[in-house]
C-alpha positions as CSV (number, residue, x, y, z in Angstrom):
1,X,-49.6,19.0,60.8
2,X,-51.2,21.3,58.5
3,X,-54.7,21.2,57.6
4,X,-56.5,21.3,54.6
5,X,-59.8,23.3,54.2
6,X,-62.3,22.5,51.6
7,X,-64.6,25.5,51.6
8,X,-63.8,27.1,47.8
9,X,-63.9,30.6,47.3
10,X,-64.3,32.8,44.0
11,X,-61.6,35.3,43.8
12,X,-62.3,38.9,42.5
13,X,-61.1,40.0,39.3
14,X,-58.0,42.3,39.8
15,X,-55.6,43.9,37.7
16,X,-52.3,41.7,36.5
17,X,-49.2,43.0,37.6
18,X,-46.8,44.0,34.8
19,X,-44.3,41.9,36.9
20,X,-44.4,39.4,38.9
21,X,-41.9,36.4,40.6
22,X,-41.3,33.5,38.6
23,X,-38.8,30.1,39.3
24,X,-36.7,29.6,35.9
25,X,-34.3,27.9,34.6
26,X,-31.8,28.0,32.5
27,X,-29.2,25.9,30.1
28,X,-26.9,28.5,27.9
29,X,-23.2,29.0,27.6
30,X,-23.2,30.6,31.1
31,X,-24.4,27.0,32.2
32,X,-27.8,25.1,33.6
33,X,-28.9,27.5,36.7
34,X,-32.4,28.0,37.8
35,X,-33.2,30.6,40.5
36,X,-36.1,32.9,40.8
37,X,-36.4,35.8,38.4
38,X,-38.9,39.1,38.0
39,X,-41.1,38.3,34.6
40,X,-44.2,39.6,32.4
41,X,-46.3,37.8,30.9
42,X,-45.2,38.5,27.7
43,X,-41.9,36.3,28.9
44,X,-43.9,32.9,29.1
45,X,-45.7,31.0,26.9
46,X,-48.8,31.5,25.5
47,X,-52.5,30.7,26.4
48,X,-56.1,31.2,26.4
49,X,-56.8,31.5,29.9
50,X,-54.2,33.8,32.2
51,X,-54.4,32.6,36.1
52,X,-52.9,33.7,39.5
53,X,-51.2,30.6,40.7
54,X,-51.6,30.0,44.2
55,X,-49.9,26.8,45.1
56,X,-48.0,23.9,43.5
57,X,-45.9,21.0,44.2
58,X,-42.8,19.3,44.3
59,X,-42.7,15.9,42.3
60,X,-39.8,14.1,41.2
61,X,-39.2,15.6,38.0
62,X,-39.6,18.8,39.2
63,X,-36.8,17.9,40.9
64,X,-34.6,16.4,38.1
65,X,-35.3,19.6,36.1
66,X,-34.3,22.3,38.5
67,X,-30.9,21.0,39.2
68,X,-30.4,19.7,35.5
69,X,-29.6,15.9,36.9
70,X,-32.6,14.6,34.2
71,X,-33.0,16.0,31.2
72,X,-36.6,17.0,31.3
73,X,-36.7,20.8,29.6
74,X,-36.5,20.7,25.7
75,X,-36.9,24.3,25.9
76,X,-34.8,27.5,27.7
77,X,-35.4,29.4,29.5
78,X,-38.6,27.8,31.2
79,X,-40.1,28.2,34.0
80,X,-40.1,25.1,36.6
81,X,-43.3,23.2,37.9
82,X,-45.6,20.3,36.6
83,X,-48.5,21.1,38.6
84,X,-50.2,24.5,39.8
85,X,-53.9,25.5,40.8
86,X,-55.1,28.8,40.8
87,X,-57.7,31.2,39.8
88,X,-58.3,32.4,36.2
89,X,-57.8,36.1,36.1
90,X,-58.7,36.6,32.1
91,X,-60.4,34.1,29.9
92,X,-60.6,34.0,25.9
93,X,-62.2,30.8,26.3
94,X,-66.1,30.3,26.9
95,X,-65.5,27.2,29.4
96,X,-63.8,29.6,32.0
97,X,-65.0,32.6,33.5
98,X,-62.6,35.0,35.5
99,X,-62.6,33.8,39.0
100,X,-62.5,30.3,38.4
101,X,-60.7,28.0,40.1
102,X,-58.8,25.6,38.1
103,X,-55.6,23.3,38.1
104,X,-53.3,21.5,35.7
105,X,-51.1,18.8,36.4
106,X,-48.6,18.0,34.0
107,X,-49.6,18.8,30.1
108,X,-46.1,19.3,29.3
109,X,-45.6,22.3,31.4
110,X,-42.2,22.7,32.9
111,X,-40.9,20.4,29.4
112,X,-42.2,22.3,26.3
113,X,-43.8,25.5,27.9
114,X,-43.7,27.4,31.1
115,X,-44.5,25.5,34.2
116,X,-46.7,26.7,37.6
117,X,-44.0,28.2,39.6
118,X,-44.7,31.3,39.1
119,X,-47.7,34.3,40.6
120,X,-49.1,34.3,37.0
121,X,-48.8,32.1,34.0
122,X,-50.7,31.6,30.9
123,X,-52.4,28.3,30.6
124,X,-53.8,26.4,27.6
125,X,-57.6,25.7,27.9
126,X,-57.4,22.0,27.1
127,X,-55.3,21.4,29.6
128,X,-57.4,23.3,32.6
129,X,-59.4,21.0,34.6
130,X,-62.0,22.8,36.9
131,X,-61.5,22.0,40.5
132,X,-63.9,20.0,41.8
133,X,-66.4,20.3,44.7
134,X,-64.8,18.5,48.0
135,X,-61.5,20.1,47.0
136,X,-59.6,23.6,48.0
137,X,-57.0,24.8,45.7
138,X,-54.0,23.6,48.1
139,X,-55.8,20.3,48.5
140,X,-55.3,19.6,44.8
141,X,-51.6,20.5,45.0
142,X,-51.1,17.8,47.6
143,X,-52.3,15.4,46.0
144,X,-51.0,16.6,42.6
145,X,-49.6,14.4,39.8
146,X,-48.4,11.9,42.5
147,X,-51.6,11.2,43.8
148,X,-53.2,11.5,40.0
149,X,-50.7,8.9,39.1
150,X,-51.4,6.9,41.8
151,X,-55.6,7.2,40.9
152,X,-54.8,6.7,37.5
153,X,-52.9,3.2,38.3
154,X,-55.9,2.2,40.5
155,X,-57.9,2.8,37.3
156,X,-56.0,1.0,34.7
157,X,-56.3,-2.0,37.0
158,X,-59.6,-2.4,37.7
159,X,-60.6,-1.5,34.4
160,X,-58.5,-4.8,33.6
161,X,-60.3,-6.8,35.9
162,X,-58.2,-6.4,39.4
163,X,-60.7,-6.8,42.4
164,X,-59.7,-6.5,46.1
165,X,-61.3,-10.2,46.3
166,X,-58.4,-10.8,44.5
167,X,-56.1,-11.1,47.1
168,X,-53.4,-8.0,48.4
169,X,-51.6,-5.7,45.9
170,X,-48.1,-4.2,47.2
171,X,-46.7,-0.9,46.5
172,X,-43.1,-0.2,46.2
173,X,-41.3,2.8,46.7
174,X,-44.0,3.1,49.3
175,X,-42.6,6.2,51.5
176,X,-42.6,8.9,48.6
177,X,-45.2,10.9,47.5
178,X,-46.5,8.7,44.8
179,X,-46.1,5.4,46.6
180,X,-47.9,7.1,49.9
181,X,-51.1,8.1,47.7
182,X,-50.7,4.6,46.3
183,X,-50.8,3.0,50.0
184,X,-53.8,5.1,50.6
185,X,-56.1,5.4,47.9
186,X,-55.5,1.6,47.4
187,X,-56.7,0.9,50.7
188,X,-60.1,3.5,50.8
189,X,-61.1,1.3,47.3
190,X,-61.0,-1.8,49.6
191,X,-57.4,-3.4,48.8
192,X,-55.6,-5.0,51.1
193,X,-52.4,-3.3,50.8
194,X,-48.5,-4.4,51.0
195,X,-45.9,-2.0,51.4
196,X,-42.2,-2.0,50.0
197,X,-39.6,0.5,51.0
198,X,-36.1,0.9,52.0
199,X,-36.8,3.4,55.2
200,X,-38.0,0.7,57.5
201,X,-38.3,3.0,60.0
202,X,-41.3,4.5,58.3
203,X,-43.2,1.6,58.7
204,X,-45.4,2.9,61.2
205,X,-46.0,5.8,59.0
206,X,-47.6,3.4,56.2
207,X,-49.4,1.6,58.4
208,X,-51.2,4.4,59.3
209,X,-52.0,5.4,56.2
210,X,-53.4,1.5,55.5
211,X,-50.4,-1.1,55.1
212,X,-50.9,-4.4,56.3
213,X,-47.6,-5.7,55.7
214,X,-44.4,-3.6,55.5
215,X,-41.3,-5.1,54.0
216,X,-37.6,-3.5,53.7
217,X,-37.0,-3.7,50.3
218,X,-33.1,-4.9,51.3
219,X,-34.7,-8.1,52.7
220,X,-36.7,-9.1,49.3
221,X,-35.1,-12.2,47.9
222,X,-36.8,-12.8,44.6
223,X,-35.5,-15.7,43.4
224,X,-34.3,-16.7,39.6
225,X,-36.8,-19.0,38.3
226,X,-39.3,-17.4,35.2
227,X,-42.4,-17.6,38.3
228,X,-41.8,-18.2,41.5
229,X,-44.2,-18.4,44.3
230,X,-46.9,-16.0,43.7
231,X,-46.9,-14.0,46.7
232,X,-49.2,-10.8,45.1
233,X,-52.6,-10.3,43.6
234,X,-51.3,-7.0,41.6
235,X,-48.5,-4.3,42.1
236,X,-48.2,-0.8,41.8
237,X,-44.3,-0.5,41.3
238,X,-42.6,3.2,41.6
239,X,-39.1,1.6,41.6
240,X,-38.6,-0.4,38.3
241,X,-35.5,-2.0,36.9
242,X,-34.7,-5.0,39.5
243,X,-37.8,-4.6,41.4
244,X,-40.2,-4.3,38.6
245,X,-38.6,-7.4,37.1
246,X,-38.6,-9.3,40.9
247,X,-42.5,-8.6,40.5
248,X,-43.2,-10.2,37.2
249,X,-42.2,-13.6,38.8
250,X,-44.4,-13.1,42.0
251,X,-47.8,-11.2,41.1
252,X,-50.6,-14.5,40.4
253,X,-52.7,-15.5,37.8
254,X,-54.5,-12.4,35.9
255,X,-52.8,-10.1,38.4
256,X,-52.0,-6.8,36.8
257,X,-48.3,-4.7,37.4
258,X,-48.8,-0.9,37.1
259,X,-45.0,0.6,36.4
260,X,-44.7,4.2,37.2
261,X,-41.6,5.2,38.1
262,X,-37.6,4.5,37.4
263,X,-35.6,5.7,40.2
264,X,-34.5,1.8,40.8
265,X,-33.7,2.4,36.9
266,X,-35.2,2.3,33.4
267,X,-34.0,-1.2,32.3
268,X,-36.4,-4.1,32.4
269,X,-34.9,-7.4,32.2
270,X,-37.7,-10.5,32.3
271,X,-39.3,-13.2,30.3
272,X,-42.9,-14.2,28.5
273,X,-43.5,-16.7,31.2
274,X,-45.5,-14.2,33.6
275,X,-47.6,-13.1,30.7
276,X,-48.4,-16.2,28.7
277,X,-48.8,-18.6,31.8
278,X,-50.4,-16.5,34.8
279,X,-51.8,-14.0,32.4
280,X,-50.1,-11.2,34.3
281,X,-50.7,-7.6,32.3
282,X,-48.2,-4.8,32.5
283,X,-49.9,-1.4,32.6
284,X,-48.0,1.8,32.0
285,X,-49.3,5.2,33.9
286,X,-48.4,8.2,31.9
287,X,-50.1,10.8,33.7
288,X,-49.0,13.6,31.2
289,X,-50.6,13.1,28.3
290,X,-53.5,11.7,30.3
291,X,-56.4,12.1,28.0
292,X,-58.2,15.2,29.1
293,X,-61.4,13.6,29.6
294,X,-60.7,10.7,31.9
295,X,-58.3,13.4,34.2
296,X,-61.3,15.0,34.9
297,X,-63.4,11.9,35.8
298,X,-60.3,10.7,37.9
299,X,-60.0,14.2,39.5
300,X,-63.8,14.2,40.3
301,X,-63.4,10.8,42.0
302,X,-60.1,12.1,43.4
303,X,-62.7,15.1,45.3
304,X,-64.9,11.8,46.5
305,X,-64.6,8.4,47.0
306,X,-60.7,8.1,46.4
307,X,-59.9,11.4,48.0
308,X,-56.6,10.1,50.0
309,X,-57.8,9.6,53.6
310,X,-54.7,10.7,55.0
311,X,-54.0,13.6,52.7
312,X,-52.7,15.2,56.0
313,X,-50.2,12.8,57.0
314,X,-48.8,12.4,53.1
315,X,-48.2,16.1,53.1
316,X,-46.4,17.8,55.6
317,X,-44.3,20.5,54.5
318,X,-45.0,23.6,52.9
319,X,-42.6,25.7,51.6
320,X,-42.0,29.3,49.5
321,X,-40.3,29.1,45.6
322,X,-37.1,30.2,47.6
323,X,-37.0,26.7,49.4
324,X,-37.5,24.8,45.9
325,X,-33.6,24.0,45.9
326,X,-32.9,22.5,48.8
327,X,-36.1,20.5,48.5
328,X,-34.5,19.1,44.7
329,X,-31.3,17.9,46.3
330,X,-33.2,16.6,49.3
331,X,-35.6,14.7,46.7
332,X,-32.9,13.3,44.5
333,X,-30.4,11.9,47.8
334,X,-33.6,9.9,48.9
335,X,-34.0,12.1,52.2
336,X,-37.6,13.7,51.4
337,X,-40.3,12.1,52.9
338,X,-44.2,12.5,51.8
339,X,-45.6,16.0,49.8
340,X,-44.5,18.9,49.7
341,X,-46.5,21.6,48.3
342,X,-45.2,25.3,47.5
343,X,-47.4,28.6,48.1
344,X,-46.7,30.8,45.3
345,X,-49.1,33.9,46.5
């Protein structure tokens, strides 16, 4: 497995290529195709502070927008990534120095400007967070937006009132990337954790990373009634449509349900009964537009106290931006497994 050092090191300034590789994509009357091109800076969007990306990730949407099967691009061509760390290599902002190292995760790149897969991209200063201490820069692209997401869940519930005295909270979709930092992070804060998933042959997997309980999601029997037996103290639900509507009726009094994901779908089909009579609060994460102030709180405490225990085990794979492809079509027919993060330099 690979490992993960978290000694930091200030790069040198150097000069920026004229050229350099870049992963874009494209939707024109010659068809949606993405591929990697040779670019200047002058072909990507514009920024305060220029950076040599060194790694990024593969998330979901990543995935949906490099094979056009989502439509997450308003603009073309763009490049493709949601997250990238790297180190600034020219500054017109006082907050960052050349040689920094710095990160962004999500900010709307890869969906209305160019994203992080690519040796050198111009960034927007509000959207850089510095890396913390206790990280390296490929430590933050494991844990990436699916592990922010997961943090950010973890933080909408308890400033909400969940507790671990509360009683177990269970995570579904619990094998991918955001469901795995869920299992984990969940279980360093002191939950007791549940785990839902469909790859029941993963189960020993998530009980290493914390799971108390597994359960294949094809043996979940929900049954009709507006509440049923509460089974759950919370949930952190990365599946919605039928699941995320199973939960309502199941999560107990005060409980809170943190939706943040659709690949079960986007409908939601439920009743008042969970909210007015248990009290049960349905949180959205939107880790995005994450205001800029509490992603860097959350990325401090994701250097410390919730720094995934098992970031090892999550991620597993490391590829080039010439293997981005056949990780998308792995992603979207439900055979990728964990993190995968992508060395760009």
């Amino acid at each position: 497995m690979p490992s993960f050092p978290t000694t930091q090191h200030r790069s040198m300034s150097h000069p920026i290529p004229e050229s350099f590789k870049a992963f874009r994509i494209h939707n024109d009357d010659d068809g949606y195709r993405a591929g990697i091109e040779t670019v200047t800076l002058d072909d990507l969007s514009e920024g305060d502070v220029t950076i040599q990306g060194h790694w990024s990730s593969v998330n979901y949407k990543d995935a949906l927008a490099g094979t056009g099967k989502g439509k997450i691009a308003n603009v073309f061509p763009i490049t493709g990534g949601i997250d990238v760390s790297g180190v600034v290599v020219a500054s017109q902002n006082g907050r960052f120095a050349v040689g920094d190292e710095v990160l962004v995760t999500g900010c709307r790149q890869s969906q209305k400007r160019d994203g992080g897969y690519s040796e050198y991209l111009n960034v927007e200063s509000d959207s850089l967070v510095a890396l913390p201490d206790g990280l390296s820069l490929r430590e933050a692209m494991a844990i990436g937006t699916a592990g922010f997401s997961a943090a950010l869940g973890l933080y909408r519930m308890e400033a909400n009132g969940q507790r671990p005295d509360m009683g177990p909270v269970v995570v579904t979709g619990a094998t991918g990337g955001v469901g795995s930092f869920a299992v984990d992070i969940f279980t360093a804060a002191g939950y007791e954790v549940h785990a839902i998933t469909g790859k029941v042959d993963e189960f020993d997997y998530l009980e290493s990373l914390g799971a108390k309980q597994c359960i294949s999601r094809h043996d979940l029997h929900w049954g009709q009634k507006p509440l049923e037996t509460a089974r759950w103290a919370g949930a952190f639900d990365n599946v919605g449509g039928d699941m995320l509507n199973g939960l309502t009726r199941v999560v107990g009094e005060y409980g809170n349900i943190v939706s943040c994901g659709l690949a079960g779908g986007f409908g939601l089909n439920t009743t008042v009964m969970p909210f007015i009579l248990r009290g049960v609060s349905l949180l959205g994460v939107s880790s995005e537009n994450c205001p800029q102030d509490l992603r860097a709180t959350l990325w401090q405490r994701l250097a410390s106290e919730w720094k995934p225990p098992h970031l090892d085990s999550i991620c597993t794979r490391e590829i080039a931006m010439d293997g981005l492809m056949d990780t998308f079509e792995s992603m979207l027919t439900g055979r990728s497994f964990g993190r995968t993060v992508v060395k760009l330099n």
